[in-house]
N, C-alpha and C positions, 0 to 999 in steps of 0.2 A: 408479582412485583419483580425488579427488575435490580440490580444492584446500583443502578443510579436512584432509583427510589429509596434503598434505604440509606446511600448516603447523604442523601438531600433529606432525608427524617435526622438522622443526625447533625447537622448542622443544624437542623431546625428547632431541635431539642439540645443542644451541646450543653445550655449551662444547666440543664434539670439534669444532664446525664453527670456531672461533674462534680454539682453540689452532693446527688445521691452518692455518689462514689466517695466522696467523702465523709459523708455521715456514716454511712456503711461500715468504714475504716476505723472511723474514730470510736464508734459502739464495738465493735469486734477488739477494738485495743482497751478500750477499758474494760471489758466483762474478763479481759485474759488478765489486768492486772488486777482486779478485784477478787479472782477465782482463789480460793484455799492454796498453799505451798504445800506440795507433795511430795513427800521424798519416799525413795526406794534404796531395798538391800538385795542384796544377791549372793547367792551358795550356788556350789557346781557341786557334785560324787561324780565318781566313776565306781563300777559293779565289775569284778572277776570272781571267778570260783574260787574254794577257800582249795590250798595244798593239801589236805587232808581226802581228800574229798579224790582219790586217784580212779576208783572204779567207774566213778559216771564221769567224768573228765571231760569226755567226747561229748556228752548229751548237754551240760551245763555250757560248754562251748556253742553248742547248738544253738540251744534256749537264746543265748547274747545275740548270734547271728543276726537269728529273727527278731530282733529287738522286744519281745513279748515281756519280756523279762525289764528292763529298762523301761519301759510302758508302763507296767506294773509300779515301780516306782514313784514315776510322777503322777499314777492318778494315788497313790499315798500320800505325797505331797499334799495334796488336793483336797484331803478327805476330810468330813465333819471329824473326825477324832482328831487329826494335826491340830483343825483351825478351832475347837476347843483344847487342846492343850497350851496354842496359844493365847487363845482369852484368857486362859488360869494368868499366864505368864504377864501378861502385859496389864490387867485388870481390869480387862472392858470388854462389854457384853458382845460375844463374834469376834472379838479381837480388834476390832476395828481397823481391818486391813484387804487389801484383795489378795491372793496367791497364786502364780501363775507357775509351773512347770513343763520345760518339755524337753525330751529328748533329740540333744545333737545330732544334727545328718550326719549317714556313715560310723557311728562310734557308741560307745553306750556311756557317753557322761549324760548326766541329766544337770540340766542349768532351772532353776527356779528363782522367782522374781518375786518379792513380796513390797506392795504400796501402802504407806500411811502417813497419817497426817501429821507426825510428830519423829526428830530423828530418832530419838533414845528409843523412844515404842517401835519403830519401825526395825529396828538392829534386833532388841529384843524378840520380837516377833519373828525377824529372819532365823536366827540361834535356837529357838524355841521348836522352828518347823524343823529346822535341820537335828537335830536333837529326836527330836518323835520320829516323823520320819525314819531314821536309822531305825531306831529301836522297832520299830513296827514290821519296816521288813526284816528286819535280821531275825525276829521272832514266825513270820511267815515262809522265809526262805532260809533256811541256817547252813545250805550249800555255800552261800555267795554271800561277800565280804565287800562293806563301806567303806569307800577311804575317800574322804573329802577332795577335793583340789582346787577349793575355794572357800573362803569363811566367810558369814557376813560382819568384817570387824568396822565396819560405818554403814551410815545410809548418807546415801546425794541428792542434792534436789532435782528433781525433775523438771527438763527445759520445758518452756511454755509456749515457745515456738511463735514470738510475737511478731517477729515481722511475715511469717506465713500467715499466721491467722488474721494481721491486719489487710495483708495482701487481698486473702480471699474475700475478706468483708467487705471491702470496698468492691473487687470485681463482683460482686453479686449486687450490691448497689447499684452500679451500672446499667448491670444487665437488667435488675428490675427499671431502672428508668425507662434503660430504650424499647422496655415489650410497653411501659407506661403509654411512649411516642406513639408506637407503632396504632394502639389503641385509640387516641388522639386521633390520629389523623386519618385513620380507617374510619371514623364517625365524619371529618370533615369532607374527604375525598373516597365515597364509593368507589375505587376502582375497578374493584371485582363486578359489582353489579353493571358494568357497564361493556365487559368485556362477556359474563353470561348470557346476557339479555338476548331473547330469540328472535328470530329474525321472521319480518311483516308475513302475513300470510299469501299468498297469491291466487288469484281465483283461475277456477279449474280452465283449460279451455273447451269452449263450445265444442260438440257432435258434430261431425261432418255428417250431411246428412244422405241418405242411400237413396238413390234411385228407384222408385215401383218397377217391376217388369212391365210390357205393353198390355193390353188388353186381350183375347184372343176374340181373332175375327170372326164374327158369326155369317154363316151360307144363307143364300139370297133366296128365299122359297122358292120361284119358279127353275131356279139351276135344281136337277133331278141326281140322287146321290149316286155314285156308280155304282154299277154292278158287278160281280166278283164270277169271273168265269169258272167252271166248275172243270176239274182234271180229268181228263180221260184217262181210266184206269189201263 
């Protein structure tokens, strides 16, 4: 097909493409304003060697380098022990939150993100992980020293991003209408079959046909067949 073909299916279908793109829209905007409010807390640390600590100095610098150390961290952040100390904390079963941590390009702060459904649980929760956390690795690594540089003292709601998501809803509207067309009119107008279709057969042509050679001529009985003179040695 040809791009004059599909914009002649366009036009041919414009208002089934227009209605769908709207309905599309308007389901995509209400499931985003009916969806739960979400809010989120956030804590940052940063990790250096403790002063004390003079004879490994170089190796604990190291360790940061390679970020292994910082890594370590946020999978603590992360871990079943954190996210039950926060269910102690908040009083609901798994805490009822997500936790997400990771370490900053370049640097060894670790930024952690904690989501739920309520602000006060949600703060709590952040304070809670930021709290174990510390205590966990300061008891795993007793080199290297927490110092926050960030608290979680609120949680914010979480955008919902409605005019993207009503954007997209309706462009997939669309897009479902005009493969709708495209199918419509692929049943009305075989185009393809008609441009496959093989072509007549043609019959072979005829043998040209060969010629016999002549016959060979047979000697007349009374002519006597020659004789073969014989070499004188």
């Amino acid at each position: 097909m040809s791009v004059s073909d599909y914009v002649q299916i366009v036009r041919q279908f414009i208002w089934l493409i227009v209605i769908t793109a709207v309905v599309g829209g308007g389901i995509a905007f209400a499931a985003l304003q009916v969806s739960t409010v979400q809010y989120q807390a956030k804590f940052a640390v940063t990790l250096a060697p403790r002063m004390k600590a003079t004879g490994a100095y170089g190796s604990l610098i190291d360790a940061l380098d390679r970020r292994s150390v910082p890594s370590t961290f946020a999978e603590i952040v992360m871990s079943p022990l954190v996210k039950d100390t926060v269910a102690s904390a908040v009083g609901k079963p798994g805490g009822g939150v997500s936790i997400d941590a990771v370490v900053l390009s370049g640097s060894n702060v670790i930024e952690a993100t904690i989501i739920g459904d309520g602000a006060d649980p949600t703060r709590a929760s952040a304070a809670g992980a930021l709290e174990a956390s510390t205590r966990s690795f300061t008891r795993l690594y007793p080199p290297y020293s927490v110092t926050p540089l960030r608290t979680p003292a609120g949680a914010t709601v979480m955008p919902r991003h409605l005019v993207s998501g009503t954007l997209l809803g309706g462009a997939g509207g669309a897009v479902l209408a005009a493969l709708l067309g495209l199918a419509i009119d692929a049943g009305r107008h075989p185009r393809g079959r008609d441009r496959i279709a093989p072509a007549p057969a043609t019959a072979a042509p005829a043998p040209v046909p060969v010629a016999a050679p002549p016959p060979a001529r047979a000697r007349p009985p009374w002519k006597p067949r020659p004789r073969r003179s014989a070499r004188s040695s």
